[in-house]
GUKEBA-932609 format. One record per residue (C-alpha): x, y negated, z. Coordinates in pm, whole numbers, m for minus. Each point is the difference from the previous one (the first is absolute). Layout:
! GUKEBA-932609
ATOM      X      Y      Z
ATOM      X      Y      Z
...
! end
This chain:
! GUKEBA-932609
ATOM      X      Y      Z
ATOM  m3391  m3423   4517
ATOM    244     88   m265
ATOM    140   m318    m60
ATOM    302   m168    181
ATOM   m142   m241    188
ATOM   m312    178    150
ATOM    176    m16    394
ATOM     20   m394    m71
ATOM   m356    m41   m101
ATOM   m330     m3    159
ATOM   m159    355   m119
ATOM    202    130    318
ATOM   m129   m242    234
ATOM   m312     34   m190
ATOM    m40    355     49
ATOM     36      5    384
ATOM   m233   m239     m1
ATOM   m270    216   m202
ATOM    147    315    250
ATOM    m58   m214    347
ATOM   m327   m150    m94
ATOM    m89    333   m100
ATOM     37    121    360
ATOM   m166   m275    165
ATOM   m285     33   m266
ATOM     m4    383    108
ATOM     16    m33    366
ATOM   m337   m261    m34
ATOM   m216    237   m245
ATOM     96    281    249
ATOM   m150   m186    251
ATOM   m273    m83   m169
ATOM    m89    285    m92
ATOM     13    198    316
ATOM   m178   m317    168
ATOM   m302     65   m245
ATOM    m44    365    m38
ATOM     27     52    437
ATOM   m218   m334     41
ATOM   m265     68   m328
ATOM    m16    368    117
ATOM    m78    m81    336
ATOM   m301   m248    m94
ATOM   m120    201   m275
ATOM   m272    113    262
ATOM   m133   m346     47
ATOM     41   m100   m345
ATOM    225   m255     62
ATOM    322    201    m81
ATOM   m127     60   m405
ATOM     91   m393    m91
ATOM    374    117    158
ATOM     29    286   m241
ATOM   m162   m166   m335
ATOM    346   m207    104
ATOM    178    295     29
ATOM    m86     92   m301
ATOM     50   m303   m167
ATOM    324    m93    194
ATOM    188    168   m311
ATOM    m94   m294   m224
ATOM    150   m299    257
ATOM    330    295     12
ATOM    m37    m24   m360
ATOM     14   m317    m30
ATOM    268    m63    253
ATOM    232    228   m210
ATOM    m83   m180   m346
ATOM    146   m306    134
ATOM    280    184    196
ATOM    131    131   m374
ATOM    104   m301   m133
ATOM    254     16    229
ATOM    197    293   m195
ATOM   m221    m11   m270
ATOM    m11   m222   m326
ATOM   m324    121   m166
ATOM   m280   m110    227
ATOM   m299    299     77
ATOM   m305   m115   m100
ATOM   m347     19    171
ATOM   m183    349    m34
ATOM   m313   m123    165
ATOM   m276   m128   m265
ATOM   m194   m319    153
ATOM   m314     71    121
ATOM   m312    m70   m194
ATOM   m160   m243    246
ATOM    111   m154    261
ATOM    m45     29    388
ATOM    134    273    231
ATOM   m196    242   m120
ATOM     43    m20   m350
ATOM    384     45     75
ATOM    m13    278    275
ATOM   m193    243   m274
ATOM    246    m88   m224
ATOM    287     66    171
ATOM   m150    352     93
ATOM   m101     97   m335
ATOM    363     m8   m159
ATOM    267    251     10
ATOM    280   m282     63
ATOM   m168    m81    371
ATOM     77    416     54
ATOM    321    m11   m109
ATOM    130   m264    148
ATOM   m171    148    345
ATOM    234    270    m83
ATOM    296   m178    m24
ATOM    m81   m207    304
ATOM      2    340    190
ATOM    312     82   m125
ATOM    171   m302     52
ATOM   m110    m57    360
ATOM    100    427     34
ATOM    325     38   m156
ATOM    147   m295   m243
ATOM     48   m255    269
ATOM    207    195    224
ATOM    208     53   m329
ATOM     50   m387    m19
ATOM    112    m10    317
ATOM    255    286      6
ATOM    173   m117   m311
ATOM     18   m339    159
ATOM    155    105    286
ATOM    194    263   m155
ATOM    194   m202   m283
ATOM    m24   m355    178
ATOM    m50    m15    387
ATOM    304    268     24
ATOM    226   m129   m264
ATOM    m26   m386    168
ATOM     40    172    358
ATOM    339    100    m69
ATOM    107   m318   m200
ATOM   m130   m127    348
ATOM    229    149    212
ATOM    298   m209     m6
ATOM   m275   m299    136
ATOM   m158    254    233
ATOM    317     73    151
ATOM    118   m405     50
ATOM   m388    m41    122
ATOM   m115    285    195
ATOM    307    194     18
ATOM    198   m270    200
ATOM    230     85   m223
ATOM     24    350     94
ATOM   m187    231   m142
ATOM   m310     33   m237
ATOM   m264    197   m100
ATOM    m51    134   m353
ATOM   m340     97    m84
ATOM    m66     89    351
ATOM    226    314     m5
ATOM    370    m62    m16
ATOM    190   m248    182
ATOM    272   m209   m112
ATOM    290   m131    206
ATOM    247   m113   m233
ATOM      0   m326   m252
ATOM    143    179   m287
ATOM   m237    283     81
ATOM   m274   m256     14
ATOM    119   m175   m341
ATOM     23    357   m185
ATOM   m364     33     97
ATOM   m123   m335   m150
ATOM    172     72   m326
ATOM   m158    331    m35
ATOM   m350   m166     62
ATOM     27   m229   m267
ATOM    110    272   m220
ATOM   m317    219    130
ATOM   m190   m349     m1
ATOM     91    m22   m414
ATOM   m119    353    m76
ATOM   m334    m48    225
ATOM    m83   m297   m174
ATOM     m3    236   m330
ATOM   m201    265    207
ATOM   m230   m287     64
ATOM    m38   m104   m334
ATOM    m59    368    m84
ATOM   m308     57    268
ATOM   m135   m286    m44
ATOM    m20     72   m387
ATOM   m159    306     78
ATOM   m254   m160    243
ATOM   m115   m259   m252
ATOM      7    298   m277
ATOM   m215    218    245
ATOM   m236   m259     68
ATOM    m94   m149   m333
ATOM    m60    393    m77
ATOM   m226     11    261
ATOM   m229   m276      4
ATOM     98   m146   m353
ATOM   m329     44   m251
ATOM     85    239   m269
ATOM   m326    m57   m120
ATOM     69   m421    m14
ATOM    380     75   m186
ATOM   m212    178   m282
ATOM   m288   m249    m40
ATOM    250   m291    m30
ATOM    161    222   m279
ATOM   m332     50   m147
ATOM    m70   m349     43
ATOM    359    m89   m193
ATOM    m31    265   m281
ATOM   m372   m166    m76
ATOM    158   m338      7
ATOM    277    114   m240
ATOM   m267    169   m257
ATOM   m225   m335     20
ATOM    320   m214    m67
ATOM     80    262   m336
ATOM   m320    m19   m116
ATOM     10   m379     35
ATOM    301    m35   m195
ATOM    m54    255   m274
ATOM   m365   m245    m49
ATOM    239   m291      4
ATOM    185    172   m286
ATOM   m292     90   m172
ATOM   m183   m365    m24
ATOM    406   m129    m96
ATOM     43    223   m278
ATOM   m384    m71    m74
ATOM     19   m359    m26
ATOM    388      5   m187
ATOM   m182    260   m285
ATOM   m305   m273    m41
ATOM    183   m288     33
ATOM    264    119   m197
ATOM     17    283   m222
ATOM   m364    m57    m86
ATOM    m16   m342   m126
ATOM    280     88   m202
ATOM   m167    293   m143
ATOM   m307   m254    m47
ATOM    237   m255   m204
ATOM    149    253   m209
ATOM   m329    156    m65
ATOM   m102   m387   m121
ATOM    313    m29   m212
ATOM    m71    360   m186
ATOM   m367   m120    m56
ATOM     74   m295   m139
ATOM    298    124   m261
ATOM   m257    224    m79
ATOM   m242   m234   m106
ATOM    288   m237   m164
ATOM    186    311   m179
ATOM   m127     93   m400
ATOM   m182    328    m54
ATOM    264    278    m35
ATOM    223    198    199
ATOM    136   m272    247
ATOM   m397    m80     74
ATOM      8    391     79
ATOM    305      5    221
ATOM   m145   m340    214
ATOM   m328    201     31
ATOM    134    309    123
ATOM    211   m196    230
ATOM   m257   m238    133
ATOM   m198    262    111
ATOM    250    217    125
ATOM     61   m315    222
ATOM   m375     19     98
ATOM     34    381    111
ATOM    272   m149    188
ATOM   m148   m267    130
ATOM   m344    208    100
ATOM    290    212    160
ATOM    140   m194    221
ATOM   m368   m189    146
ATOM    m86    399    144
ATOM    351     m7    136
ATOM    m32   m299    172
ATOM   m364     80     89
ATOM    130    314    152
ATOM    320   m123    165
ATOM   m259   m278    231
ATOM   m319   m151   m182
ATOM     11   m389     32
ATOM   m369     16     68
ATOM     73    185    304
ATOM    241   m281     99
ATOM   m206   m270   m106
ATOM   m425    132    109
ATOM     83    317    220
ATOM   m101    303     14
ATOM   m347    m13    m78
ATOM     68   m141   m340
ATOM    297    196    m48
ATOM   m229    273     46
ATOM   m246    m70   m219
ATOM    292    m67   m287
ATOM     94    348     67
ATOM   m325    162    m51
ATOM    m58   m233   m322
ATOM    306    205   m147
ATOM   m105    334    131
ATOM    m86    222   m301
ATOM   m313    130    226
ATOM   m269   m211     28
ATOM     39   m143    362
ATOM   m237   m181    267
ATOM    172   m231    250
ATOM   m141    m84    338
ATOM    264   m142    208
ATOM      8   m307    237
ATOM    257   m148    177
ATOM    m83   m358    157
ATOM    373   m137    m91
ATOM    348    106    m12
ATOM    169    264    150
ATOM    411     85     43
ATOM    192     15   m280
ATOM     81    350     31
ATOM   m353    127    101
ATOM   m152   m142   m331
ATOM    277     95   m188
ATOM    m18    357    130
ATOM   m355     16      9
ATOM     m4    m72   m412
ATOM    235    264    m88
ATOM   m176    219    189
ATOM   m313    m64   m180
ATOM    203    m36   m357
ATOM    143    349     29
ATOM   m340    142    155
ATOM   m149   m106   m347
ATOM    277    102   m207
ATOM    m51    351    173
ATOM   m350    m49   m102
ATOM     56    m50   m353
ATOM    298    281    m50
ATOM   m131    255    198
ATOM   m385      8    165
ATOM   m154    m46   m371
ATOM   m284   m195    198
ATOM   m279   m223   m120
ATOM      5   m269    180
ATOM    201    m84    317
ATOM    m89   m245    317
ATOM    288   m239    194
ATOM   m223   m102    304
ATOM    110   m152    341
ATOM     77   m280    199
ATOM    142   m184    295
ATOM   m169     65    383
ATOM    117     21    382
ATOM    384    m74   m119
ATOM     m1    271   m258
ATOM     23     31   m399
ATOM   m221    287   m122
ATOM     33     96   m372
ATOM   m194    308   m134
ATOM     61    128   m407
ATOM   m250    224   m117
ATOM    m60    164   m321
ATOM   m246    281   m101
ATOM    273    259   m209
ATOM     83    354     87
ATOM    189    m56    325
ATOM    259    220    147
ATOM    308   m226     m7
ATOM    284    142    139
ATOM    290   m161    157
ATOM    251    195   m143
ATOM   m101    m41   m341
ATOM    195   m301    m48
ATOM   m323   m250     41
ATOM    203   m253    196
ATOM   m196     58    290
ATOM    315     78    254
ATOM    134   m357   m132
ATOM   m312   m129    105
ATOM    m48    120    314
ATOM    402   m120     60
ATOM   m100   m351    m77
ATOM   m306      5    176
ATOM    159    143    324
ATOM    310   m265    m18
ATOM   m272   m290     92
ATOM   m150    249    297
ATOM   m282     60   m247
ATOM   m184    339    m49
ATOM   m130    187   m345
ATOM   m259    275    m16
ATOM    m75    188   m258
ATOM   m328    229   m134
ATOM     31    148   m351
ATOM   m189    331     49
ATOM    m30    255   m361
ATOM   m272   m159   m174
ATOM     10   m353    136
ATOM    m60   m260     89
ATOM    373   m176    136
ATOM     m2   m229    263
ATOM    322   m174     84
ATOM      1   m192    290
ATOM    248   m251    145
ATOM     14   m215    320
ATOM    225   m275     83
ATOM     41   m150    367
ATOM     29   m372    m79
ATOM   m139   m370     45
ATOM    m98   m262   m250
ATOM    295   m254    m42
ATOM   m240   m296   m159
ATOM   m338    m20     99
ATOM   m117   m281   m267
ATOM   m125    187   m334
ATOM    160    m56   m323
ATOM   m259     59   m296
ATOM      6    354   m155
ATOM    184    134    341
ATOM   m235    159    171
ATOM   m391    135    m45
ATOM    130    162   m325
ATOM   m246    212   m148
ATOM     42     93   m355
ATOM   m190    305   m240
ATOM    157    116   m283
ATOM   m206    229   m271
ATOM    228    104   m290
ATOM      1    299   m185
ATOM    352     27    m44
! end
């Protein structure tokens, strides 16, 4: 409304229209209304009159409905649905539905009001900043027309006998035509604002956010695992192999070079290179195992427990592949459960047990130390459970004084390839080492 050309445009026009549909829209739900509470009451005796007021009470939903539509007259951002769908389908299904949600109420209640008080609203600020602004810019034709040429009427209540008179009037209806149009604009804003306030789902507006703000996290966590595998396969492909070469080169000067100290130096340095080399392999290990993106989890797994320092037994099987990010999550979680096992539970043995059922990814660590891990110790639990819940996933944990732990982890997912590769799934592996 603030900018030059709003008279010229449509949002005017646009707005009367939302105003004056408004009242005719009123007038019929008044109607209505009346018709079915006198007619349902009456009948209630004879049982015919309770059908009439399940409509009655249901009428807010068509009035509802009505109005959604009616908005995108003055308004850009559409109102979306409150109503869920109904779980079956028939009348039935729908009618208990309808009754068991709070949107059906309020939108009874807005029905009531509009019917009561907000049509007769629409009406008087039609006829109050258009009807009597174009009856005066009239009056000039009213006075060649009905007037003979004589005399007019303006707005019913003063008569006009004189051209000029007559011509003074038309001007000052335009004028009063130009600032209703702005009134117009400003009720009907108000209307639509009202409105979506009133049978608008708050409820709908904060799931969709929900909805987004998941959406967002899954597309992070997708690109950070992106990152990972790129700097993963640019360290092994790269760096790596020419760690391996120069390792190669050292070794072989070594061999070539006469006893002395320049046989010394090559020695140190080859395996300095080694150190560097071994270095590197638990970096990339650790940044995204290439078994993990080459068997899956199950192997991945097993690798894992292969490395623990605790003597671990694997029983995990998943019957193929899984999404990216589930697998990839799922393996950290289990590679940090065991690191926590090692650093801090001084257990005996430990237990990675599991599997995939019913659209779900269960994984279970276990080890037999003294318990009582606490979140706040710095265990890397929190970052855990932050992972976990990114992917809609849940994480339990029992570590009572004394022991035994018992981390738990679910994942809502589906498998991605049904066909088996070899080593990927039925893993079951026993480790008994001493140290």
């Amino acid at each position: 409304m603030s900018r030059p050309g709003f008279l010229l445009s449509a949002w005017p026009w646009r707005s009367v229209g939302y105003l004056l549909s408004g009242a005719v829209a009123g007038v019929v739900a008044l109607v209505g209304i009346v018709t079915l509470t006198v007619v349902g009451g009456a009948l209630t005796a004879v049982l015919v009159g309770l059908p009439l007021l399940v409509m009655l009470a249901l009428s807010g939903v068509v009035v509802a409905r009505t109005e959604r539509l009616r908005l995108r007259m003055v308004d850009a951002d559409p109102v979306p649905d409150p109503h869920r769908a109904p779980a079956a389908t028939g009348l039935w299904a729908w009618l208990t539905t309808r009754w068991r949600e709070q949107a059906t109420w309020r939108e009874l209640g807005y029905t009531l009001l509009f019917a009561g008080l907000l049509w007769p609203v629409d009406a008087l600020a039609v006829t109050v900043a258009l009807l009597f602004p174009l009856s005066m810019a009239a009056a000039p034709l009213l006075m060649a027309t009905v007037g003979d040429g004589r005399e007019a009427k303006v707005l019913k209540q003063w008569t006009v006998t004189a051209w000029p008179t007559a011509f003074g009037v038309a001007v000052l209806g335009l004028l009063l035509l130009a600032v209703g149009l702005y009134v117009l604009g400003v009720v009907a804003g108000a209307r639509a604002g009202l409105t979506r306030l009133l049978i608008a789902s708050h409820d709908s507006e904060l799931d969709a956010r929900v909805v987004e703000l998941s959406r967002s996290r899954v597309r992070l966590v997708d690109a950070f695992e992106a990152e990972r595998r790129r700097i993963e396969r640019d360290l092994h492909d790269g760096a790596q192999q020419r760690l391996v070469a120069l390792t190669m080169a050292l070794g072989l000067a070594r061999l070539d070079a006469p006893p002395g100290p320049l046989a010394d130096q090559l020695g140190r340095a080859h395996d300095e290179a080694g150190k560097a080399l071994a270095e590197l392999r638990e970096l990339v290990q650790g940044i995204h195992p290439k078994v993990l993106a080459d068997y899956g989890l199950s192997a991945a797994v097993a690798d894992a427990a292969d490395r623990s320092v605790v003597p671990v037994d694997v029983d995990l099987s998943v019957p193929g592949r899984l999404d990216q990010a589930v697998e990839a999550a799922a393996y950290f979680v289990v590679c940090e459960a065991l690191a926590n096992v090692a650093k801090h539970s001084g257990a005996g043995r430990a237990e990675v047990r599991g599997g995939h059922s019913r659209g779900r990814l269960l994984l279970e660590v276990w080890d037999d130390g003294r318990g009582g891990a606490d979140v706040s110790a710095g265990s890397g639990l929190i970052g855990l459970a932050d992972r976990v819940s990114v992917l809609d996933g849940r994480l339990s944990l029992s570590s009572p004084p004394g022991g035994p732990t018992l981390l738990r982890v679910e994942f809502p997912c589906e498998v991605t390839e049904s066909a088996e590769v070899p080593g990927t799934s039925g893993v079951t592996a026993e480790r008994d080492r001493s140290g």
